[in-house]
C-alpha positions as CSV (number, residue, x, y, z in Angstrom):
1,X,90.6,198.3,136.7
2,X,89.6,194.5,136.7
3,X,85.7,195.8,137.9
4,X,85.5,198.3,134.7
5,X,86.4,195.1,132.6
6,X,84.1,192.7,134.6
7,X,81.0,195.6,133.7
8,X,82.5,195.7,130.4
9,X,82.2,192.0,129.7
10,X,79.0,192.2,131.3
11,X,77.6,194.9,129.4
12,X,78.8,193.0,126.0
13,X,76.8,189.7,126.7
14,X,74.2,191.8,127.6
15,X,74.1,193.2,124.2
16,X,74.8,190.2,122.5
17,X,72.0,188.2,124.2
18,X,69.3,191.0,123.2
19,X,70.8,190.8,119.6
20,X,70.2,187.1,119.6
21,X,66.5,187.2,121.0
22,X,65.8,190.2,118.4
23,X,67.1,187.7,115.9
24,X,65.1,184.6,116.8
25,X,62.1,186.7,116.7
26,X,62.8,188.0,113.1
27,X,63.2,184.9,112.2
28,X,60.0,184.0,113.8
29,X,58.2,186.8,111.8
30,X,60.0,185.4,108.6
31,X,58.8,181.8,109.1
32,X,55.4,183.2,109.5
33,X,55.6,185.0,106.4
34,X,57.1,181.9,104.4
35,X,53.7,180.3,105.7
36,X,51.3,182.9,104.1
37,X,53.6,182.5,100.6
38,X,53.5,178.4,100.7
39,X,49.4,178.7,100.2
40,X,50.0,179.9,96.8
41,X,53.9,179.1,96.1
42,X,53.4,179.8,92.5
43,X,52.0,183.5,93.2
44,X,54.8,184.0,95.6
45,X,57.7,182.3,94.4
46,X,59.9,185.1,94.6
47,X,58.7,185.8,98.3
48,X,59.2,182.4,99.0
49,X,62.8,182.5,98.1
50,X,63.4,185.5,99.0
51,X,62.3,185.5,102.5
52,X,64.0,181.9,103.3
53,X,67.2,183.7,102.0
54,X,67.0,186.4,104.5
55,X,66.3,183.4,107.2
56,X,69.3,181.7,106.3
57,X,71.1,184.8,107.0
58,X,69.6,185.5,110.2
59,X,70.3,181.2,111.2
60,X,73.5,181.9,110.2
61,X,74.3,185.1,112.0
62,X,72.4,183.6,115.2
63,X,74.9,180.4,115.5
64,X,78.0,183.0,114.8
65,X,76.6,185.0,117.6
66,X,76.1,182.8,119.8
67,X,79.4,180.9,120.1
């Protein structure tokens, strides 16, 4: 019984460690997005706020995540 929770834990920081790196890398994608709006921040002000919304989000679930 004690080996089938050991795997079980094991498999759950398994998981939770692949959600965290798919997480810094959308956040990654987002930053990189915010950077194409900022050359023309009055075109893209909606984008802009928008998209650092959705990154506060992910920063947010990240540090949740990973305590």
């Amino acid at each position: 019984m004690y080996i089938k929770v050991l795997n079980f834990v094991i498999v759950v920081i398994i998981m939770a460690n692949r959600e965290l790196e798919a997480i810094k890398k959308e956040i990654e994608a987002l930053r990189e997005e915010i950077n194409t709006y900022i050359e023309y921040p009055e075109i893209f002000k909606e984008e802009l706020v928008n998209t650092s919304n959705k990154i506060d989000i992910l920063i947010n679930k990240y540090i949740y995540l990973s305590k």
